[in-house]
KEKE-3310 file (N, C-alpha, C; in steps of 0.2 Angstrom, whole numbers, plus 5000, padded with zeros to 4 digits):
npx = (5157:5140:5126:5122:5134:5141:5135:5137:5151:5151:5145:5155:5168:5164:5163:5175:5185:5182:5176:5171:5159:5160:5156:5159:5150:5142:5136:5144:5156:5156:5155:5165:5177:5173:5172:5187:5193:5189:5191:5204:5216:5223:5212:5203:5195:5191:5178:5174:5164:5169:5161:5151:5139:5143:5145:5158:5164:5160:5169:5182:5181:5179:5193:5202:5197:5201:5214:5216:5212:5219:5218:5215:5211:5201:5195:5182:5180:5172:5167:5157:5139:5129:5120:5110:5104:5103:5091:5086:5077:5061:5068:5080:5090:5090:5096:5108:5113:5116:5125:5136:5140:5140:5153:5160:5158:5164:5179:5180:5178:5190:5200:5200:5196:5186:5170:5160:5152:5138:5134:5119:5106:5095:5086:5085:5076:5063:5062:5059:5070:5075:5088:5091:5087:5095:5106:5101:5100:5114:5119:5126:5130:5125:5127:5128:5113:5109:5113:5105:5105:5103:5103:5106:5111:5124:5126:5131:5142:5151:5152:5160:5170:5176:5183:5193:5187:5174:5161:5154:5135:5125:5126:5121:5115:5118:5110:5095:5091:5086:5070:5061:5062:5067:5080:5097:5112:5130:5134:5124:5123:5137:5136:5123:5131:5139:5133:5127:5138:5142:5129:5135:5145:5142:5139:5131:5124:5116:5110:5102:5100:5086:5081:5070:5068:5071:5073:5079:5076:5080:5084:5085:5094:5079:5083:5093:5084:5079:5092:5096:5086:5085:5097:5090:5092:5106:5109:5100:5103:5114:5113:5104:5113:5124:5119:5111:5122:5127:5118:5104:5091:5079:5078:5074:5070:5063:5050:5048:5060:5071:5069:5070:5071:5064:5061:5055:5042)
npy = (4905:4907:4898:4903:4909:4894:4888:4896:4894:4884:4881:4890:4884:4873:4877:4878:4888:4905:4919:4934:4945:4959:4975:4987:4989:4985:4976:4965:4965:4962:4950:4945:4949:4936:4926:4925:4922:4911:4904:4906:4918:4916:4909:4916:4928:4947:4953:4966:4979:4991:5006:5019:5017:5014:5021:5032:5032:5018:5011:5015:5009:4995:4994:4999:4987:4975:4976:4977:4963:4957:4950:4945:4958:4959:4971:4976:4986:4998:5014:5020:5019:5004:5002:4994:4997:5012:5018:5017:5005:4993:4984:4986:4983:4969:4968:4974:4968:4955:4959:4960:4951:4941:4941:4942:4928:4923:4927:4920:4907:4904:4909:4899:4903:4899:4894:4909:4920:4933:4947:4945:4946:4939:4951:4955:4952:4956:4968:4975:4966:4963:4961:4949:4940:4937:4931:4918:4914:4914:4905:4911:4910:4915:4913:4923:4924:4910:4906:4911:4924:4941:4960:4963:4951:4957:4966:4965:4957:4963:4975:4966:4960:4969:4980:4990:4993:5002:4997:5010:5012:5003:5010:5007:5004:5019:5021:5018:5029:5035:5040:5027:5023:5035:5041:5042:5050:5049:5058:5064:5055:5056:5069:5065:5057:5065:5076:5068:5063:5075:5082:5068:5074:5082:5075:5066:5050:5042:5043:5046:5055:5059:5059:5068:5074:5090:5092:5089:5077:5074:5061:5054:5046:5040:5043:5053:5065:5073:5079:5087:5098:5102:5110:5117:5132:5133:5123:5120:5131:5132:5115:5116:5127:5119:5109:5114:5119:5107:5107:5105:5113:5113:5108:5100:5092:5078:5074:5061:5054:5042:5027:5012:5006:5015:5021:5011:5011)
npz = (4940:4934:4928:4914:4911:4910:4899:4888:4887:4884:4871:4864:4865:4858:4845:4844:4836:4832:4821:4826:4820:4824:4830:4838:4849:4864:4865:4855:4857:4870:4867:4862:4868:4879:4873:4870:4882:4885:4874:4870:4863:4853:4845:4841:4830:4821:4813:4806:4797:4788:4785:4776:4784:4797:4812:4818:4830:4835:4826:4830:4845:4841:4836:4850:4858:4853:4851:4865:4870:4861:4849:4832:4819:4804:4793:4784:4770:4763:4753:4749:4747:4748:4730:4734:4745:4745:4743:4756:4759:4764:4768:4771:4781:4779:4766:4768:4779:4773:4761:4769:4777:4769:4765:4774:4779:4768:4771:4781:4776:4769:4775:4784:4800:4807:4815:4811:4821:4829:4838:4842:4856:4870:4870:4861:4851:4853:4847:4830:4816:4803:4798:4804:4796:4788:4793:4797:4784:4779:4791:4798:4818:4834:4848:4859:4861:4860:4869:4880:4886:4887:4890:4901:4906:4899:4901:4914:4914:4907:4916:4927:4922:4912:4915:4910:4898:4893:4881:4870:4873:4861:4844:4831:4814:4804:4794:4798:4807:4796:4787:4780:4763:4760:4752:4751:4755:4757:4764:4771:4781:4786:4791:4803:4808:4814:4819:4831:4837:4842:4852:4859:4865:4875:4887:4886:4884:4877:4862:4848:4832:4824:4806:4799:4781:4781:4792:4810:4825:4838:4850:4867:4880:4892:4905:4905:4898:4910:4912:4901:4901:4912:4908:4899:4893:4891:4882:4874:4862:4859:4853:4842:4836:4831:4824:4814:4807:4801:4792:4794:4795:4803:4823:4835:4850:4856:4867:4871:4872:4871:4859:4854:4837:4832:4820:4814:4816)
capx = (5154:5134:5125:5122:5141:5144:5130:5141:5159:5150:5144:5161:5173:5162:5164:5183:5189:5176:5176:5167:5158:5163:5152:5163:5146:5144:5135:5148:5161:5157:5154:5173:5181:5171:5177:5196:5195:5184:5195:5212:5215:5223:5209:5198:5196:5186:5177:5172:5164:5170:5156:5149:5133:5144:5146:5166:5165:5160:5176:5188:5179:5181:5201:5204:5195:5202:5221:5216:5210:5226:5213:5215:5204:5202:5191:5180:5180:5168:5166:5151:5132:5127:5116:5103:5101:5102:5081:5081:5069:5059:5071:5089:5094:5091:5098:5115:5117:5116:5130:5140:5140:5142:5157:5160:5159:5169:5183:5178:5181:5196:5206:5202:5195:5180:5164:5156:5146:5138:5130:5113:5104:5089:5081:5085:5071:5058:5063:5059:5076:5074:5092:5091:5084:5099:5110:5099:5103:5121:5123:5129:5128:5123:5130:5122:5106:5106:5116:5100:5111:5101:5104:5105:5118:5127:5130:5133:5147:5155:5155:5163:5175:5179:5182:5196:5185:5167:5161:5147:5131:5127:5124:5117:5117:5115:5103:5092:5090:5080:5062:5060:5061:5071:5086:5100:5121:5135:5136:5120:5127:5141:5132:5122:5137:5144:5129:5125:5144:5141:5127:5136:5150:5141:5137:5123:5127:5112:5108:5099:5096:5084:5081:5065:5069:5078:5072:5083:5074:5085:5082:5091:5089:5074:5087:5094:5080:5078:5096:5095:5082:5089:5102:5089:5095:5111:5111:5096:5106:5121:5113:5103:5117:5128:5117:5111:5129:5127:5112:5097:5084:5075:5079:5068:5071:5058:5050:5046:5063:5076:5067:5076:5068:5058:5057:5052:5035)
capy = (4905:4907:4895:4905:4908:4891:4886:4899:4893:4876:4883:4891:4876:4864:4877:4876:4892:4908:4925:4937:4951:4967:4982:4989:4989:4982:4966:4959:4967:4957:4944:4946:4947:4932:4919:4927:4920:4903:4899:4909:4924:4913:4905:4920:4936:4951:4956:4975:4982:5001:5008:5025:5019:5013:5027:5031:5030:5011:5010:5017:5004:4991:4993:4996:4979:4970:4977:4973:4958:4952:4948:4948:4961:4963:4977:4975:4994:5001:5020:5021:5014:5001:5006:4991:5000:5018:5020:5016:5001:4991:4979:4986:4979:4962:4967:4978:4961:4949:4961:4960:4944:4936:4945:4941:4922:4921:4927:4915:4900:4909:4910:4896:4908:4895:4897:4916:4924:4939:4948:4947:4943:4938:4954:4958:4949:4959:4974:4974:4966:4958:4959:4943:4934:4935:4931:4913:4910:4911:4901:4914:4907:4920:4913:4926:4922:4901:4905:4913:4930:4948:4965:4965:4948:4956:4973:4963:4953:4967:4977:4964:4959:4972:4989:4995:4994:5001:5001:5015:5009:5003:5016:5006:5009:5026:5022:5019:5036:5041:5038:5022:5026:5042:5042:5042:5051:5048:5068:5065:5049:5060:5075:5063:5055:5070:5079:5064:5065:5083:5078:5065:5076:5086:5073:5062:5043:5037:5048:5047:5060:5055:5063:5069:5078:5094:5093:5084:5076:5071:5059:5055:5041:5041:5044:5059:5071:5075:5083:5091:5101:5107:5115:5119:5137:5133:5118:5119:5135:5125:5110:5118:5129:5114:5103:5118:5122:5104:5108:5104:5118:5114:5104:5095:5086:5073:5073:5055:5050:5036:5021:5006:5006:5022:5022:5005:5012)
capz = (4933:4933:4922:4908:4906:4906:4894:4882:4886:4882:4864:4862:4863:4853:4839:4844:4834:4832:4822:4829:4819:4829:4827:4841:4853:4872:4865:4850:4863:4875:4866:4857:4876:4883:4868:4869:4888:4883:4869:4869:4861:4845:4842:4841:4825:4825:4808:4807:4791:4788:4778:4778:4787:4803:4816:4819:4837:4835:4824:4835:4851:4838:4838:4857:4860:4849:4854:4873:4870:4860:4844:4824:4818:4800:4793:4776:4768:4758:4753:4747:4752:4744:4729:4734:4752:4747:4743:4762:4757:4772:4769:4768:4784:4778:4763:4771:4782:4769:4759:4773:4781:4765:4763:4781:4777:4763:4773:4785:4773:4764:4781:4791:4805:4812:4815:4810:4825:4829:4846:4845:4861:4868:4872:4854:4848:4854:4841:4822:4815:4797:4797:4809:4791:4783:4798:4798:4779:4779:4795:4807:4824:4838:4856:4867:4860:4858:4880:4884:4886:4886:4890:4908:4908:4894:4906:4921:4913:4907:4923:4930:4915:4907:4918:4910:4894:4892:4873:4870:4872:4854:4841:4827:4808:4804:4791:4806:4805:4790:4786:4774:4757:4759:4748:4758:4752:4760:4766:4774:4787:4789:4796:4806:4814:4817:4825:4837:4841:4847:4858:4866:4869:4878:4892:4884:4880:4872:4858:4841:4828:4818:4800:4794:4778:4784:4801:4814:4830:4842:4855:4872:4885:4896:4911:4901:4896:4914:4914:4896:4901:4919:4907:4891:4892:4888:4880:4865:4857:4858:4850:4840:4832:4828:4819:4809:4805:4799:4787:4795:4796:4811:4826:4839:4855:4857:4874:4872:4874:4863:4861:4849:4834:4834:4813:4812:4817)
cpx = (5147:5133:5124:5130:5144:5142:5135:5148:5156:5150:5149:5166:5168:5161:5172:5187:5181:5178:5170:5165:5154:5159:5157:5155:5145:5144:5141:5155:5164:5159:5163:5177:5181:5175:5184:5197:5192:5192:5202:5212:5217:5218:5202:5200:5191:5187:5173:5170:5165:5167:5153:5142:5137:5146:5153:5167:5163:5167:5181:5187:5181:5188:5202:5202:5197:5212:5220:5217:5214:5223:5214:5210:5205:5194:5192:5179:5176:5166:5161:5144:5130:5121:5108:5099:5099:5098:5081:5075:5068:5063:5078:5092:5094:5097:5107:5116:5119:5123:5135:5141:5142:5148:5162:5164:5163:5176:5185:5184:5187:5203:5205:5199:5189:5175:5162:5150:5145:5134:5126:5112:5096:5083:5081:5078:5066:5058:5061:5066:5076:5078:5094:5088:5089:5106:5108:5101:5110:5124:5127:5128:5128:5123:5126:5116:5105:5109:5109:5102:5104:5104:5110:5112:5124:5133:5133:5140:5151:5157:5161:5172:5179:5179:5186:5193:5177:5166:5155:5142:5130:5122:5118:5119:5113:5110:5098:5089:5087:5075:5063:5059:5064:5077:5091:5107:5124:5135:5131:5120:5133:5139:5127:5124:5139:5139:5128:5132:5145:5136:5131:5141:5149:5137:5133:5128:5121:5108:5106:5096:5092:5079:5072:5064:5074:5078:5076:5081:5078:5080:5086:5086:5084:5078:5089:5090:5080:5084:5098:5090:5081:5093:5099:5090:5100:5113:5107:5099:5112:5119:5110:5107:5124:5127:5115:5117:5130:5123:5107:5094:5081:5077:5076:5070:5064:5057:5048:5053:5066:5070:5068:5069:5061:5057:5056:5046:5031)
cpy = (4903:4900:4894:4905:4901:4888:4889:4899:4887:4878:4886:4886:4873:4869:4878:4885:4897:4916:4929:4944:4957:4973:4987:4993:4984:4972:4961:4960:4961:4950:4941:4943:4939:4924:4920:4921:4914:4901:4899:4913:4922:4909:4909:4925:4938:4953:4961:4976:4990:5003:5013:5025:5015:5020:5026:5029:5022:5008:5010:5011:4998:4990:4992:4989:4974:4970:4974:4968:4952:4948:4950:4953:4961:4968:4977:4984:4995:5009:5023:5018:5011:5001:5002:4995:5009:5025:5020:5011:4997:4985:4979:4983:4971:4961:4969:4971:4955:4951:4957:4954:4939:4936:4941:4932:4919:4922:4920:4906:4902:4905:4906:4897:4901:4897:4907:4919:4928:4941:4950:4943:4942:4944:4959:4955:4951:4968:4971:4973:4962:4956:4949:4938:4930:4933:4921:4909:4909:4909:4903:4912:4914:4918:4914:4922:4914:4901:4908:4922:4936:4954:4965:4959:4953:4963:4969:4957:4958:4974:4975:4962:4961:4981:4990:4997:4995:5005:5004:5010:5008:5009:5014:5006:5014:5026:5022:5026:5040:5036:5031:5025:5033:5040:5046:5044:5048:5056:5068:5061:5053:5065:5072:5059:5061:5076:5072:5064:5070:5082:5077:5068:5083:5082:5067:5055:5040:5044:5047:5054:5058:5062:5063:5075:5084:5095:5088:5084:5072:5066:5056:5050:5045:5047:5050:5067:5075:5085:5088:5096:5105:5111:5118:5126:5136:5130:5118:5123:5132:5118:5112:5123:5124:5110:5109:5119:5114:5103:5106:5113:5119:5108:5104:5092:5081:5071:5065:5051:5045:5031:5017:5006:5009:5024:5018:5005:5015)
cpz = (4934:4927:4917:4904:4906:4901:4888:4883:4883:4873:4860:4859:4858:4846:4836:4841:4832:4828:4822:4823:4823:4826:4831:4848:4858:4868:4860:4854:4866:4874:4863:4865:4875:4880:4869:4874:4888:4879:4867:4864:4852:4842:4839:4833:4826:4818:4808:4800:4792:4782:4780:4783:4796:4808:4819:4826:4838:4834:4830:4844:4848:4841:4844:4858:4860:4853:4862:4873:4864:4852:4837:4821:4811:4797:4783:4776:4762:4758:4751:4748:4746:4739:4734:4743:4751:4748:4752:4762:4763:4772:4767:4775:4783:4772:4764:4774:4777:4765:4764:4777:4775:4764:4769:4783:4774:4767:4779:4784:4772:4768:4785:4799:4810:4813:4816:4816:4826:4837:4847:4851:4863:4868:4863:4848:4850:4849:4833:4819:4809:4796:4799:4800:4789:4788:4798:4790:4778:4785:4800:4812:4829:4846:4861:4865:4861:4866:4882:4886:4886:4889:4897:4910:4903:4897:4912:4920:4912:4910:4929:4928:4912:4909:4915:4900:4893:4885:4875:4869:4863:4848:4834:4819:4804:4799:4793:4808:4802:4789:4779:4767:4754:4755:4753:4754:4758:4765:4771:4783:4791:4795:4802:4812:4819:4823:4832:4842:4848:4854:4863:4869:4875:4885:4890:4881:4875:4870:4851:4838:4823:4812:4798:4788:4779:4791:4803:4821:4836:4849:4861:4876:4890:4903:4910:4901:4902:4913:4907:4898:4905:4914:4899:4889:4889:4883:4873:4861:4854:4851:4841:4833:4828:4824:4815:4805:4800:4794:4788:4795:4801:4814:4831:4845:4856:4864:4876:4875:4868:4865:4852:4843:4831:4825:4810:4813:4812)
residu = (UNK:UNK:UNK:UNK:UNK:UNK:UNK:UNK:UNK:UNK:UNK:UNK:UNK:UNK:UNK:UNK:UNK:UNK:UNK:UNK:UNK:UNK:UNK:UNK:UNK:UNK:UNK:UNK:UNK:UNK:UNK:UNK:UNK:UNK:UNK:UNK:UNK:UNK:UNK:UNK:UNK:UNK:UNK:UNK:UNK:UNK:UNK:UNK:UNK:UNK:UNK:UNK:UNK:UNK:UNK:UNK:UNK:UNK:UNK:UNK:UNK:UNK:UNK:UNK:UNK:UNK:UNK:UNK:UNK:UNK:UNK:UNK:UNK:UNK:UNK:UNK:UNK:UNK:UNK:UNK:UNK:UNK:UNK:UNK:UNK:UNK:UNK:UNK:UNK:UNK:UNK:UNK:UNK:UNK:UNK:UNK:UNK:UNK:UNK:UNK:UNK:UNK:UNK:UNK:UNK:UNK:UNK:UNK:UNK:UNK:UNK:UNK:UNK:UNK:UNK:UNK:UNK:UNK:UNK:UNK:UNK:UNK:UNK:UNK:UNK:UNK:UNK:UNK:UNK:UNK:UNK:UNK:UNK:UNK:UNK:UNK:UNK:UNK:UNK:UNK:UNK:UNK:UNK:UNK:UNK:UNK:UNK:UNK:UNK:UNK:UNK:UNK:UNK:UNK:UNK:UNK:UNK:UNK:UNK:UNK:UNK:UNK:UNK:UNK:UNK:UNK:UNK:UNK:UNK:UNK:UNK:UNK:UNK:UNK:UNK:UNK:UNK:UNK:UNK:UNK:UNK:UNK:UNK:UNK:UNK:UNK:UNK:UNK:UNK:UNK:UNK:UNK:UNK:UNK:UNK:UNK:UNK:UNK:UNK:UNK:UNK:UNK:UNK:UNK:UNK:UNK:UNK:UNK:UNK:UNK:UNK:UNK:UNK:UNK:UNK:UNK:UNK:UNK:UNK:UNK:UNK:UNK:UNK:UNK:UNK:UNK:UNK:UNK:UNK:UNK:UNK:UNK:UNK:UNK:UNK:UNK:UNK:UNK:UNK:UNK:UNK:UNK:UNK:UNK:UNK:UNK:UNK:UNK:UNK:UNK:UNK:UNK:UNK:UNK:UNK:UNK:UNK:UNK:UNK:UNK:UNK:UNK:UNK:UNK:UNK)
# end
């Protein structure tokens, strides 16, 4: 055990019981795992919001996890996008986390569960995250983060940790995906889920489509474009016939590449 994981089996026990809000992403994964085997799988739960703005392949990562790892999960539901987020305003991720964390909380108390945390880390803090506001006013605690914890420990733990489990790189919330201010349906989330899906079933793991009006700009990791591009004969018709099938008008590959927070600019 390195020093970092014992800094965070130290921060584990001294909150004795912990649940974890689960996106079904590497980091709150990991992080889910690591307390299972810290603190015992009874003394662990795993809180998931099921809202139209989380992308279903999280979902479904979520469950395995949680089933491997022998972990309560319950799962808040909502069918609708909250109206206060639905402007897209520069401050719906503070305000989508504060919904849902509060939510998160209350269950918290309700049931006894133990300290509330989530899986950011450190190199999470070099992104635009306003959500992180509202994560400090109700008192969530953040592990990785206060362990020193970033990307590169969060992969190398769960290489070693977690073979018969690897969650998709994380996908994010799909609001994430339209321009600030844009008025956002449920139909539109959808159609965005489901084109990134496509994509990534065609080989690609790290994939964003991002919405500007009817256009959809796809982006793919750095390491990726190379190999889309070996095969753009085959591959742009293909993509470009599926996401129009989904109502876009024009689609785009961005030769720049994915990069975290590409409509906070």
């Amino acid at each position: 055990m390195n020093l970092k994981e014992k800094t965070l089996t130290e921060i584990l026990r001294g909150f004795g019981k912990v649940a974890v809000a689960l996106s079904g992403g590497l980091d709150s994964g990991a992080l889910l795992h690591f307390a299972a085997s810290a603190l015992g799988a009874e003394n662990c739960a795993a809180l998931t919001a099921d809202t139209p703005q989380m992308p279903r392949a999280e979902m479904g990562d979520s469950e395995r996890l949680c089933a491997a790892a022998g972990v309560a999960r319950r799962a808040v539901k909502s069918a609708e996008i909250p109206e206060a987020i639905r402007e897209n305003p520069p401050d719906r991720c503070y305000l989508c986390k504060r919904g849902i964390f509060s939510e998160f909380a209350r269950i918290c108390r309700e049931e006894s569960l133990g300290t509330l945390c989530d899986g950011t880390n450190a190199d999470d803090l070099s992104d635009f995250r306003p959500g992180m506001r509202a994560l400090r006013e109700l008192g969530v605690r953040s592990p990785l983060l206060e362990a020193g914890w970033g990307k590169a420990d969060i992969l190398e733990y769960a290489r070693e940790n977690m073979p018969r489990f690897a969650p998709s790189p994380s996908n994010a919330c799909l609001m994430t995906r339209f321009e600030s201010g844009a008025r956002v349906s449920e139909s539109a989330l959808r159609a965005v889920d489901a084109a990134e899906e496509f994509v990534r079933s065609l080989g690609f793991s790290r994939v964003r489509v991002r919405v500007h009006g009817k256009r959809a700009r796809v982006e793919l990791g750095a390491g990726e474009l190379g190999r889309f591009f070996a095969r753009a004969g085959e591959l742009a018709p293909a993509v470009a016939e599926r996401l129009k099938s989904l109502g876009f008008e024009s689609v785009s590959v961005d030769l720049n590449g994915y990069s975290m927070g590409n409509m906070n600019r």
